[in-house]
C-alpha positions in Angstrom: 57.3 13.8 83.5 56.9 15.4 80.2 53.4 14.7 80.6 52.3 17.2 83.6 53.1 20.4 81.5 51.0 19.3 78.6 48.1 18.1 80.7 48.5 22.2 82.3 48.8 23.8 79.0 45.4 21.6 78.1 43.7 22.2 81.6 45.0 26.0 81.4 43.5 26.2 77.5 40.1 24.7 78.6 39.9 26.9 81.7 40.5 30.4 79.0 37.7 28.9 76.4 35.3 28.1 79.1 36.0 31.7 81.5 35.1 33.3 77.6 32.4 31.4 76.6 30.4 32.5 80.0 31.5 36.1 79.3 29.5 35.8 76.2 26.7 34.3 77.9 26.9 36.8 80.8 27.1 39.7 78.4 23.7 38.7 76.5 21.7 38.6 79.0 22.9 41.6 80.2 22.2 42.9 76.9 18.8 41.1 76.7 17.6 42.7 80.2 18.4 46.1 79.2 16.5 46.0 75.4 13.4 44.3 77.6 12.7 47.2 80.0 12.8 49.4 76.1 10.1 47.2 74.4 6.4 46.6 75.2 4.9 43.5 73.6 1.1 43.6 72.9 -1.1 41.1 71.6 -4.5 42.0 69.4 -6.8 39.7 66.9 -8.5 41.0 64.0 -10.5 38.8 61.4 -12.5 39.8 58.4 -14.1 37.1 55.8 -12.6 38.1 52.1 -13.7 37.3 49.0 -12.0 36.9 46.0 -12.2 39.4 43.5 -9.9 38.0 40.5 -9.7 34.0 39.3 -7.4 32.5 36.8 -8.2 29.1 34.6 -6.1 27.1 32.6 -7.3 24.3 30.2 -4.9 22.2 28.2 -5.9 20.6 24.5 -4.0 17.9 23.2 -4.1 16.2 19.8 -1.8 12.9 18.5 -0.9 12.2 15.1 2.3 9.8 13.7 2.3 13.5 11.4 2.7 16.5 12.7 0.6 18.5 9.9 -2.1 16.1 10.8 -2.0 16.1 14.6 -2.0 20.2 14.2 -5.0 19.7 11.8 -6.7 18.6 15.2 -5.9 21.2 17.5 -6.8 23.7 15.3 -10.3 23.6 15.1 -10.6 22.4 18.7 -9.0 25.7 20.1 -11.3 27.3 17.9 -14.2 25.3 18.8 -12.7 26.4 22.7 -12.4 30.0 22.2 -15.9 29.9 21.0 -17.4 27.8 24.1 -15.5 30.4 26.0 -17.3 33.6 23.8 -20.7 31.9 24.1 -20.1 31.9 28.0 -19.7 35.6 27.9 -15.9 36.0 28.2 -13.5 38.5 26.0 -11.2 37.3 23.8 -8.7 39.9 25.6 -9.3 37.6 28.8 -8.1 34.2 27.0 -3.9 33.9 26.7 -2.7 31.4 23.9 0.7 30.6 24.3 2.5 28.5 21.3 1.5 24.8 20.8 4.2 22.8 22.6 5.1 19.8 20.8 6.0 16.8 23.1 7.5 13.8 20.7 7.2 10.0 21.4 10.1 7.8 20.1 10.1 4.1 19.5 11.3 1.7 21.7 13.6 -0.7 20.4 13.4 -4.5 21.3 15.8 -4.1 24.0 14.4 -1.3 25.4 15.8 1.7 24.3 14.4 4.4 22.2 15.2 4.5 19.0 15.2 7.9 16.5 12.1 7.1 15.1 9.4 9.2 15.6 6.5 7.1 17.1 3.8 9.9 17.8 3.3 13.6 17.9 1.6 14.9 20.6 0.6 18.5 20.0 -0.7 20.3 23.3 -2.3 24.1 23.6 -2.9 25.8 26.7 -4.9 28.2 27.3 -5.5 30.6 30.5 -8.2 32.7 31.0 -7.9 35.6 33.8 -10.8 37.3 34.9 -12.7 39.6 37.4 -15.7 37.8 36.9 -14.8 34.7 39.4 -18.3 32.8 39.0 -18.0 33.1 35.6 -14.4 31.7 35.7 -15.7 28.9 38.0 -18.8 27.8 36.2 -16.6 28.0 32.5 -14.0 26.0 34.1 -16.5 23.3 35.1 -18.9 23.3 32.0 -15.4 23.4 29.7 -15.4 19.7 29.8 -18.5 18.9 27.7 -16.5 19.4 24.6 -15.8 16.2 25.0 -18.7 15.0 23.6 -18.1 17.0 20.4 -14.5 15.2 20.0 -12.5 18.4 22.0 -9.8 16.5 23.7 -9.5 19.5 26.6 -8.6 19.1 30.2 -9.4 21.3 32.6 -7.3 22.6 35.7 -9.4 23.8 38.8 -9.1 27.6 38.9 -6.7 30.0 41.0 -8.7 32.4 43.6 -7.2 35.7 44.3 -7.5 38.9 46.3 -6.2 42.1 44.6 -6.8 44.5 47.7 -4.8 42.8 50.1 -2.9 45.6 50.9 -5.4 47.9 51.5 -7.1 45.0 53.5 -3.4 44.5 55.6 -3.8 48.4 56.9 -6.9 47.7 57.9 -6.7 44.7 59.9 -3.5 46.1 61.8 -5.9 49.1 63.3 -8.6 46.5 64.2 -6.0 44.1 65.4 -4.3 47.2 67.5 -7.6 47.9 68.7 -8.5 44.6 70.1 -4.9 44.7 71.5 -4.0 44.1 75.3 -0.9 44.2 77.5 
């Protein structure tokens, strides 16, 4: 018997959360109705071919040495030997970034496995980035970079970043085309 009231209280408790979870439901759609007949929705379609107007490369030297002094001895000449390339190829120095040489060390491994704290290799590595207006320039250097090789230049180059500086300008105007072209 002392069953029935709980299985009312239970019923009774289900029977409040459900009558309130449709007043929800019933009051946001009364909400949604009203906000529909205050909106108009229109669709338009605007498309204009860019092209960009500002490209960014970054090449990568790296030299290896069991000596530091000696593996820097490398990289020297072949950032030099870079920035020149890059001046012959008609592009400022004020255009080329060099960041500090980031030096990446290589430990021994022990017979087991584990490294020990002897220095196995330096590996010296220089990036540079050039940023430039001049995009086919900055295309054709980043391609032609690579021929250092020959001369010794350990150099890797990235493919270049695109970009469009105008884009807002270019967002105004592709809204009024796009409202143009728009329909009900």
């Amino acid at each position: 018997m002392a069953d029935a009231p709980d299985r009312r209280s239970a019923a009774a408790l289900v029977l409040v959360v459900g009558l309130f979870a449709i007043a929800l439901y019933a009051g946001s759609v009364v909400r949604d109705v009203r906000g529909a007949s205050r909106t108009v929705t229109v669709k338009g379609f605007a498309q204009r071919p860019i092209r960009s107007d500002f490209a960014v490369w970054t090449g990568s030297l790296t030299a290896r040495s069991r000596e530091m002094p000696k593996a820097y001895e490398k990289i020297e000449p072949d950032l030099a030997r870079v920035l020149a390339f890059l001046g012959e190829a008609g592009i400022a120095r004020e255009q080329v970034s060099v960041p500090p040489v980031s030096i990446p060390t290589r430990f021994r491994q022990g017979e087991r496995g584990y490294f020990t704290n002897e220095v196995e290799l330096y590996e010296l590595r220089q990036m540079l980035t050039l940023s430039s207006k001049d995009v086919a320039r900055v295309e054709t250097v980043s391609k032609e970079v690579t021929g250092l090789i020959r001369d010794g230049v350990e150099i890797a180059s990235l493919s270049p970043g695109f970009f469009y500086t105008a884009l807002d300008d270019l967002k105004i105007e592709m809204l009024g085309a796009a409202s143009a072209d728009a329909r009900w």
